[in-house]
N, C-alpha and C positions, 0 to 999 in steps of 0.2 A: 758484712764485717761487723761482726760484735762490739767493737771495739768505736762505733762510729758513734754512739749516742756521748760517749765518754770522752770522744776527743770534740764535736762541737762541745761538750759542758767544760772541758779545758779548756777550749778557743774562748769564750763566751767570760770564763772565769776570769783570764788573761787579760783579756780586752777591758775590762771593770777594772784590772788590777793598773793596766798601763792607762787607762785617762786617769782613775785615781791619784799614781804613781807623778804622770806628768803635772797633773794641776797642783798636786802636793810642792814639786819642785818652782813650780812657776810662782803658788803664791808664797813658798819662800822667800825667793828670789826680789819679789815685789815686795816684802815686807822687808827686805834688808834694806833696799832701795828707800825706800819711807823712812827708814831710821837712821840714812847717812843723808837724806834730806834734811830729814830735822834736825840733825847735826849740823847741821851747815846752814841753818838757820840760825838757831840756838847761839852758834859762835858769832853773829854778825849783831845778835842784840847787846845794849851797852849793859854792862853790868851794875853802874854806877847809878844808870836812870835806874836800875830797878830798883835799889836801895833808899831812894828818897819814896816809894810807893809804899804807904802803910796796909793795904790793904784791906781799908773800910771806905764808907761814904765819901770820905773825905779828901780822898783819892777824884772824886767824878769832876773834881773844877780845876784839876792839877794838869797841868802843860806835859808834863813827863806822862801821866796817863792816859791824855789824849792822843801822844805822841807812839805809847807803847799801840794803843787799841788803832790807829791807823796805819801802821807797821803790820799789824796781825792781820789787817784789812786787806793790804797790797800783799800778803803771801797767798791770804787766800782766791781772791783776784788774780793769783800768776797761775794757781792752779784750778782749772773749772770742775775738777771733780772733789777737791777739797769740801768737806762742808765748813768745818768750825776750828778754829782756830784761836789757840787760848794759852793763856800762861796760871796756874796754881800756884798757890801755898799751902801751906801747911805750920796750924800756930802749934804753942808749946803744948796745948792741951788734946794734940793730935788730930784736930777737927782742921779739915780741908776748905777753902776757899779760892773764889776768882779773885787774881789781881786785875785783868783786862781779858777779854772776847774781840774777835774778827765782828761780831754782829752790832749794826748800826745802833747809837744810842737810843733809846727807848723803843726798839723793835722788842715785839713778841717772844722769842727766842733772845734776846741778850743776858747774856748774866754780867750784871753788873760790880763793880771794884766793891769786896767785900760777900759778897752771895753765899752762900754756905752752899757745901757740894755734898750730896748726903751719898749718890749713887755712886759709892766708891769701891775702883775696881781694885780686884788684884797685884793688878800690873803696876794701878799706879803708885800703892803703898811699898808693892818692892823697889819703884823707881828710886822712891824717896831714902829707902833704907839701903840699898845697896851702891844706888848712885850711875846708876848702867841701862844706857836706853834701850828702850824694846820696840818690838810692835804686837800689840793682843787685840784678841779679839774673836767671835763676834761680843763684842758685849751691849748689851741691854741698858739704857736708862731714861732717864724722862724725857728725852728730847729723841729716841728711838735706838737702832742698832747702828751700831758700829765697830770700823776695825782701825785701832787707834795707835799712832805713832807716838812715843812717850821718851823725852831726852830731858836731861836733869840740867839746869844753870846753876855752877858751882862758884864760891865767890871764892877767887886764887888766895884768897889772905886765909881765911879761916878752913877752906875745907866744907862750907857746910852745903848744903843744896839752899839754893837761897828761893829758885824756883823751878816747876818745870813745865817745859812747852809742851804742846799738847796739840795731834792735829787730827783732826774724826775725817774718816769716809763711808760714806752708808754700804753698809753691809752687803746690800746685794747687787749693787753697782760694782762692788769690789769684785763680788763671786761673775758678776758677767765678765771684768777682764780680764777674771782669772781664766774663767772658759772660753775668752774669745783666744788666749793667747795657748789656752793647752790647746786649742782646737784641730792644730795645724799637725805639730808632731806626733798628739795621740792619733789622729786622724791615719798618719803615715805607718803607725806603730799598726794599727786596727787593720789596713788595707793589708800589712804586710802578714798575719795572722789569717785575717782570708783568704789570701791566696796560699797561705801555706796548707789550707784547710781544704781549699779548694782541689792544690795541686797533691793533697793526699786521697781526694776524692780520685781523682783522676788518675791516681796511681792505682787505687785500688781497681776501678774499673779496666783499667790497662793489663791488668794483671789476672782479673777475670774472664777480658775479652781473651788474653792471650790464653787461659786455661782452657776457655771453649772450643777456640780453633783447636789446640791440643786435640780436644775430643772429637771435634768434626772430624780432624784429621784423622785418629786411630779409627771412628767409624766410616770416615769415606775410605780411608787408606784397606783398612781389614776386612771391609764388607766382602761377604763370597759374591752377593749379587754385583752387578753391574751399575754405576749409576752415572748421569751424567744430566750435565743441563746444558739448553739450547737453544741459541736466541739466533733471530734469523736464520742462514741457511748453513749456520757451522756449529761445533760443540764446543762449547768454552770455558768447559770443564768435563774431562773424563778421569773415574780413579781406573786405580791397575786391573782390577776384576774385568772391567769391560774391554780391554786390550785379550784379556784370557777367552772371551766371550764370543767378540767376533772374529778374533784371528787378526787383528791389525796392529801397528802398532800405536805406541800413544801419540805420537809425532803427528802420523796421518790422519789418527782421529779427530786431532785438536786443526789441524790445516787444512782438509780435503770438506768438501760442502756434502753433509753426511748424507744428503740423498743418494750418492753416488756408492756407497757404501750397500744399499740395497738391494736386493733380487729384483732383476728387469721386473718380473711378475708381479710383487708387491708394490712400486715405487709408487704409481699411482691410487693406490690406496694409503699408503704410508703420510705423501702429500698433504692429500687431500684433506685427511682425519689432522694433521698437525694445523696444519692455513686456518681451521674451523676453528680449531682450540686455541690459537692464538687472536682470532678476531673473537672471541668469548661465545663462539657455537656452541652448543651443546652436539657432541658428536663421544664414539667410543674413549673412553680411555684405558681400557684391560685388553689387546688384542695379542695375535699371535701376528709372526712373519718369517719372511727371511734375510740374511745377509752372506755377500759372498766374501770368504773369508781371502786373505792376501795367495795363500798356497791355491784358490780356486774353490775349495770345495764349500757345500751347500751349510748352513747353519740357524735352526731354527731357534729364534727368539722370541719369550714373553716382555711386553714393555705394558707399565703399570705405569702412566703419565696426568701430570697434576700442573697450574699455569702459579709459579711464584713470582715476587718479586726479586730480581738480581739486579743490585746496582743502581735499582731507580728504575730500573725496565722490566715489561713482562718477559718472563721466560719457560720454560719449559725445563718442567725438573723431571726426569725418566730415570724408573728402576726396570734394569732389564734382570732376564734368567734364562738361561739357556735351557733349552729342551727339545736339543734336539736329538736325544735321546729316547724322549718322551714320543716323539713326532716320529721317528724312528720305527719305535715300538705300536704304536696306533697301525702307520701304514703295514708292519707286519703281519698284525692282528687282523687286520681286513683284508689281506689276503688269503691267510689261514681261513679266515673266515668263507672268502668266496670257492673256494678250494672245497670247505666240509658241505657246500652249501650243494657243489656241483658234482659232489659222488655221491653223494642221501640220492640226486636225482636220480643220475646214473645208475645206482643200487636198488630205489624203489622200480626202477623201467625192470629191470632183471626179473627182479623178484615177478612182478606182475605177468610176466612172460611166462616164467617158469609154472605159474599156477595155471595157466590158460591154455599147456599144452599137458596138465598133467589133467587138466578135465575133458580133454579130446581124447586122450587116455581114456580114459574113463568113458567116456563116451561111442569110440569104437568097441570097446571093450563088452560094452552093454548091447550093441548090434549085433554081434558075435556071441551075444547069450555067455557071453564069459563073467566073472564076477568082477566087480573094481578094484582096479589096481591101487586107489588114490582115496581110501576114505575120508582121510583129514581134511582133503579138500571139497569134498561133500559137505563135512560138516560146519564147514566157515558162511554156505550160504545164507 
């Protein structure tokens, strides 16, 4: 099949396309989920605390920003794959800052009330400008990658964004649940591809195997020869040729145990040569014989025999040819034969006679002073 290198590179193409296709959908799905969380965080902080929070140093002694940053602390504590959890600002001169972080006061990683945020994303500047939370990512910055949940805190009087929360989870942690959860249905999507791939193999082959019998069959079926195979002591397959061959029908050839089938005179040779070649003797395999056909009469067959495998068993594969025309013609011939053989004799006795009474001739003839009768046989001495 031509056509097979091009449907595995469609299967194969497919398969890339539906985990692709699934983990696209999954980490959708999961990024919608992270921005109707942070929503629903977002809504449960007070608005009014955040308004007494300036912003700067001065912020780090204040009760409202203890109270924000232990708040951020218990979201991110409800969630164990959360890393960082944090609220921005953003002053009049566009420059980005932390009002409070999820991370313990003077850890490594805290950014503290007031910090300037220089690695600023995309995401977060449309947050601010449009007012619409997202989830982006992977994004890059000094604290590593991530894929970040971003909801705006709007103050109801003005309209303005006053702040926005902000929730990281490291990037490739993210990409593991995206693939543990595409795993299942691209998995099912994939199986379903291989067997389609599979069960196109197998159609092809089906449809191969069926073209061969086809042709077995016009050559078993059309062959002029005879052929037949024979495992134990019956034939378990004869085409129509060998029914024309030995005079039987196909019924009896395929039910009757084919020894029986044979001229008394051959049977024990018949036997014997087949028992060899199936315990793996070496014995004839191109002889002649006989078979008596259903009407009685005599019919001489060539079998040209070979041990295959049929079925998982040895058997015996036989091309026969009928010749008993040929067999016919021989015994003809050798009688013709003995026939010329026995009047040369007959003819030479004559002749020798005739010369041996034509030299008595001759030989009275010469006692009698008479001349010879028979010179030609004088001159043969």
């Amino acid at each position: 099949m031509r056509l097979k290198p091009y449907l595995l590179g469609t299967i194969l193409t497919l398969g890339v396309l539906t985990v692709w296709w699934f983990a696209s959908l999954i980490d959708r799905d999961m990024r919608n989920k992270l921005v109707v969380s942070t929503k629903q965080i977002a809504a449960a902080i007070n608005i009014e605390r955040i308004k007494t929070l300036t912003g700067t140093e001065a912020d780090l002694s204040s009760s409202d920003y203890l109270r924000r940053k232990e708040m951020l602390a218990n979201v991110r504590s409800a969630n164990p794959k959360c890393r960082f959890v944090y609220l921005m600002g953003q002053r009049d001169d566009g420059t980005f800052f932390f009002f409070a972080d999820s991370e313990p006061a003077g850890s490594e990683n805290e950014s503290p009330a007031g910090q300037i945020f220089d690695d600023v994303s995309p995401g977060l500047i449309e947050v601010f400008d449009t007012q619409i939370s997202l989830a982006e990512g992977p994004i890059t910055d000094s604290w590593g990658t991530w894929i970040s949940a971003l909801t705006p805190i709007i103050d109801p009087h003005s309209g303005e964004v006053m702040a926005v929360l902000g929730i990281d989870y490291d990037a490739n942690s993210w990409r593991w649940s995206v693939a543990t959860r595409s795993a299942l249905p691209a998995g099912l999507i994939l199986m379903v591809l291989i067997m389609t791939y599979v069960l196109v193999i197998l159609r092809e082959r089906t449809i191969i195997m069926q073209h061969n019998e086809q042709k077995y069959e016009y050559l078993f079926e059309g062959a002029a020869g005879g052929i037949a195979i024979i495992r134990g002591d019956k034939i378990e397959f004869a085409n129509p040729a060998l029914s024309h061959i030995t005079g039987h029908t196909s019924k009896k050839l395929l039910t009757e145990p084919f020894i029986t089938l044979i001229h008394p005179d051959d049977k024990k040779m018949v036997l014997e040569r087949y028992t060899k070649r199936m315990q793996g003797q070496k014995t004839e395999a191109d002889y002649d014989f006989r078979v008596i056909a259903d009407d009685g009469s005599v019919k001489w067959v060539n079998i040209k025999a070979q041990i295959i495998n049929w079925e998982g068993n040895p058997a015996n594969l036989c091309f026969f040819t009928n010749i008993t025309d040929r067999k016919l013609s021989e015994e003809k011939l050798a009688t013709l034969y003995q026939e010329t053989v026995s009047m040369n004799r007959l003819m030479q006795g004559r002749e020798e006679r005739i010369i041996e009474l034509k030299k008595e001739v001759n030989r009275l003839s010469l006692l009698l002073n008479q001349e010879i009768k028979y010179k030609s046989v004088e001159s043969q001495e």
